[in-house]
C-alpha positions in Angstrom: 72.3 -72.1 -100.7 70.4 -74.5 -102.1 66.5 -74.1 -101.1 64.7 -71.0 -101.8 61.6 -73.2 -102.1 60.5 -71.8 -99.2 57.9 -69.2 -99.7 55.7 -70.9 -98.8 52.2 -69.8 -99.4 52.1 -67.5 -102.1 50.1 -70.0 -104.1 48.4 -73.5 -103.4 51.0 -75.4 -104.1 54.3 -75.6 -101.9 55.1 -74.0 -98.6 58.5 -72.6 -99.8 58.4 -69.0 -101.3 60.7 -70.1 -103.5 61.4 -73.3 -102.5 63.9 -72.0 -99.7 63.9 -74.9 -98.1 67.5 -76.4 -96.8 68.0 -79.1 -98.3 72.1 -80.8 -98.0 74.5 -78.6 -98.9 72.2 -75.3 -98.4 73.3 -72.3 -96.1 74.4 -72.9 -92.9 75.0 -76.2 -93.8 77.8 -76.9 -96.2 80.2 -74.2 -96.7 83.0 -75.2 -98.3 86.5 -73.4 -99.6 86.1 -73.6 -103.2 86.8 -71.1 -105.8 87.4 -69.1 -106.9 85.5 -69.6 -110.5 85.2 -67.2 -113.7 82.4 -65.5 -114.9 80.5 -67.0 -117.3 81.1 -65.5 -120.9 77.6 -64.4 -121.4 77.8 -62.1 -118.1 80.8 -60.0 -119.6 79.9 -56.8 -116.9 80.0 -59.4 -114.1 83.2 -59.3 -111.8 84.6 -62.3 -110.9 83.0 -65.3 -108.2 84.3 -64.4 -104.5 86.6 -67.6 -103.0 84.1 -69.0 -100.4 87.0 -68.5 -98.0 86.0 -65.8 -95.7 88.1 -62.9 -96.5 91.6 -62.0 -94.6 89.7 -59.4 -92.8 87.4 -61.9 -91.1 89.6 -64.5 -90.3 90.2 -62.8 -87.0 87.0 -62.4 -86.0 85.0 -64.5 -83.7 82.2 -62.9 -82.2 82.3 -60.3 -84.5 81.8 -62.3 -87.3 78.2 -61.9 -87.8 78.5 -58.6 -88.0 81.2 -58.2 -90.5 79.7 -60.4 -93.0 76.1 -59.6 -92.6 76.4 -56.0 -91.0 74.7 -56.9 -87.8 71.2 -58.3 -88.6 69.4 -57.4 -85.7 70.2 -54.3 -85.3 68.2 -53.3 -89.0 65.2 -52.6 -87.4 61.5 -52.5 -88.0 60.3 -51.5 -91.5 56.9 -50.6 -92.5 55.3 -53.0 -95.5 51.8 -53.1 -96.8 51.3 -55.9 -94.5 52.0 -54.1 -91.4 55.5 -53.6 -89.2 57.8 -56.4 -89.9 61.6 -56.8 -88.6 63.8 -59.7 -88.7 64.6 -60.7 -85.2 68.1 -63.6 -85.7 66.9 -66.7 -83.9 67.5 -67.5 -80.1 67.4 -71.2 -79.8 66.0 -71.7 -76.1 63.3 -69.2 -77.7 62.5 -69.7 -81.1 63.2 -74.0 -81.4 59.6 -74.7 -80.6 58.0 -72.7 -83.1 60.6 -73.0 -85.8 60.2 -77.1 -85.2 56.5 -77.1 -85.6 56.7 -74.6 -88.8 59.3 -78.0 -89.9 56.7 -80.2 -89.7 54.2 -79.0 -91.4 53.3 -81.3 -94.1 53.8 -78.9 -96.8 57.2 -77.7 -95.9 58.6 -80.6 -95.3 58.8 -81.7 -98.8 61.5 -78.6 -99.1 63.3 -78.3 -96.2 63.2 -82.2 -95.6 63.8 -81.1 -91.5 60.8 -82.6 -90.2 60.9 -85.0 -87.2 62.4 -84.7 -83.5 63.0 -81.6 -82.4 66.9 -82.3 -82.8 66.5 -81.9 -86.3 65.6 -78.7 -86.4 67.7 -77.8 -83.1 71.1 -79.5 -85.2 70.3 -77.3 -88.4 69.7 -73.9 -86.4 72.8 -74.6 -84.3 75.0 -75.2 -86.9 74.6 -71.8 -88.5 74.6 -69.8 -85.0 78.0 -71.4 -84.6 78.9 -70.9 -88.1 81.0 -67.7 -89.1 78.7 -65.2 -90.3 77.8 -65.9 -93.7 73.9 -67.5 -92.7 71.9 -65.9 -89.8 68.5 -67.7 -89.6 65.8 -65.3 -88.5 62.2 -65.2 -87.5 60.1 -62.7 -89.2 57.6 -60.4 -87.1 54.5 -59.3 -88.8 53.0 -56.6 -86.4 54.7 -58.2 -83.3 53.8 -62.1 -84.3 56.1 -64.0 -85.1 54.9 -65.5 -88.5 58.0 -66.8 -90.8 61.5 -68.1 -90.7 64.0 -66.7 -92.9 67.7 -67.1 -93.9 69.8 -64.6 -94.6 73.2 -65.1 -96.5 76.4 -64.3 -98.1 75.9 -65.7 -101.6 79.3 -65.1 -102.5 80.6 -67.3 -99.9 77.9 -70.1 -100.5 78.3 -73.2 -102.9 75.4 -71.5 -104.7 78.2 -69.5 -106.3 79.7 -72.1 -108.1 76.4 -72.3 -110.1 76.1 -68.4 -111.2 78.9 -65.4 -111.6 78.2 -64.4 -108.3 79.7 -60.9 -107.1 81.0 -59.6 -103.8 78.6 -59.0 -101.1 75.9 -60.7 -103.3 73.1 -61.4 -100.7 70.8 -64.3 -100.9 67.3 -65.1 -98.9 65.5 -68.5 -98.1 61.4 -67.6 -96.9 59.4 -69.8 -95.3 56.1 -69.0 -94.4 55.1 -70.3 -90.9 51.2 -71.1 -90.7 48.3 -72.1 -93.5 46.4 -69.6 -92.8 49.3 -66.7 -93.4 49.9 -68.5 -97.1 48.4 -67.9 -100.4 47.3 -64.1 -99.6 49.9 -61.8 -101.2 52.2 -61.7 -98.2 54.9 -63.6 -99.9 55.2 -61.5 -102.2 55.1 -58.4 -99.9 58.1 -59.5 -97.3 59.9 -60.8 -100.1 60.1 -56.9 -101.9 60.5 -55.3 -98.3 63.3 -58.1 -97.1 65.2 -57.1 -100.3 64.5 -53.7 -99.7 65.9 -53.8 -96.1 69.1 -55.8 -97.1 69.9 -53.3 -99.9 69.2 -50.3 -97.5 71.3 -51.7 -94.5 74.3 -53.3 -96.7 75.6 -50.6 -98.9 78.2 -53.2 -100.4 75.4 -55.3 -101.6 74.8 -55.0 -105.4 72.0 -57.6 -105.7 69.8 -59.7 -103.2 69.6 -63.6 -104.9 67.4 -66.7 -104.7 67.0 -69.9 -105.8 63.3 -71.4 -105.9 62.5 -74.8 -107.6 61.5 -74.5 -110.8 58.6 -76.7 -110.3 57.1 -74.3 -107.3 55.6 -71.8 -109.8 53.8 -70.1 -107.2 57.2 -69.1 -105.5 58.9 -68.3 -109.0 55.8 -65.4 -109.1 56.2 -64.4 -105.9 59.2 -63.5 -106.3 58.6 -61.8 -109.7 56.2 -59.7 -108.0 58.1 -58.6 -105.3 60.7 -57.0 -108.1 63.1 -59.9 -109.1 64.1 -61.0 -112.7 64.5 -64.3 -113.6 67.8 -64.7 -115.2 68.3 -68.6 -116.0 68.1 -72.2 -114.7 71.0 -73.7 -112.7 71.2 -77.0 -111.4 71.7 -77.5 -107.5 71.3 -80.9 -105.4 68.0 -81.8 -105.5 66.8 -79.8 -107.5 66.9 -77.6 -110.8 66.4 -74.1 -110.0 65.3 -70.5 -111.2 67.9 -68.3 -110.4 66.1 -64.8 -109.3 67.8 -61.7 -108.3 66.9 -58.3 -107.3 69.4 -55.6 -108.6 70.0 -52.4 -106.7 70.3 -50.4 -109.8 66.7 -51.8 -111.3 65.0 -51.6 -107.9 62.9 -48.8 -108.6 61.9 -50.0 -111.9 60.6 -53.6 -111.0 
């Protein structure tokens, strides 16, 4: 996944949280059967990248897949932040295109998720990954029954983002993108990001650390994400961008 730019709103600058924009090759996009690739030398406790073929145990699925990979989405629920209810509904096209398209054009998120224009755009990018296999379920976000922000939720290991890091099985990784102005630069980033990570820990067992990738320029998303309990770990390079790798462990969660 390449974006993570996309918080946006939890500063002046960008619309991307971190930058969790798509841009080519991000989830739901470009999934290719690489791998698998070693650890990196300075991450000695780290087990070894996950082939971004989907395992044997999927490859019968169909509409199961979802589920298997991402352990069923929108069943998770409502949780309670200290912005009010929120729950991550998975998108229905005929429903959600509209919104999702205008959210596209907004000036300030184009520059991230570079999917402004017709609504085909948009409709193409959103298609592609409720076809996919499982590994990238796009979702709106619901702040006290409003629909307020678009998410991505993904299997990291499966993604080309884990050629750039030692990823580990059932890593899970998170693109925000925070719908209207008036939503942004008021702590909520920061907020959904902690609860979102929160949730995916909770309703994926297997899941050892939540991951994101915002652009290194987009400082305001790169403290958002610091705030809501991630570490920044390194820089990695990914098309179009350099990138701060930020991950939220289970085992540190109730110490950041």
């Amino acid at each position: 996944m390449l974006p993570t730019d996309a918080l946006a709103g939890t500063g002046p600058a960008p619309a991307h949280p971190d930058s969790a924009g798509p841009r080519p090759g991000t989830a739901g996009l470009r999934h290719f059967p690489f791998g698998p690739f070693p650890v990196a030398d300075d991450e000695p406790d780290s087990e070894e990248t996950l082939e971004l073929r989907l395992p044997a145990e999927f490859l019968g699925l169909r509409a199961g897949a979802t589920a298997g990979l991402l352990d069923t989405i929108g069943t998770w629920g409502a949780v309670t932040t200290t912005a009010g209810s929120f729950q991550l509904l998975p998108v229905q096209l005929d429903r959600d295109l509209p919104l999702v398209h205008r959210w596209m054009n907004d000036p300030a998120v184009a520059d991230f998720w570079e999917l402004a224009g017709p609504p085909h755009r948009t409709e193409d990018h959103l298609r592609t990954q409720l076809r996919g296999d499982g590994r990238c379920v796009p979702c709106l976000g619901v702040l006290d029954d409003i629909p307020m922000s678009y998410w991505e939720i993904y299997r990291a290991d499966l993604d080309p983002l884990a050629h750039s890091y030692p990823a580990r099985p059932h890593d899970t990784g998170i693109h925000l993108l925070i719908g209207d102005a008036a939503d942004r630069g008021r702590g909520l980033g920061s907020a959904l990001l902690r609860a979102v990570a929160d949730l995916i820990l909770d309703r994926r067992p297997p899941c050892p650390r939540v991951v994101a990738e915002p652009d290194l320029r987009n400082t305001p998303s790169i403290a958002a994400f610091l705030n809501a309990g991630f570490r920044f770990t390194g820089e990695i390079d990914l098309p179009g961008k350099r990138a701060a790798l930020m991950i939220r462990d289970r085992v540190l969660r109730d110490a950041l």
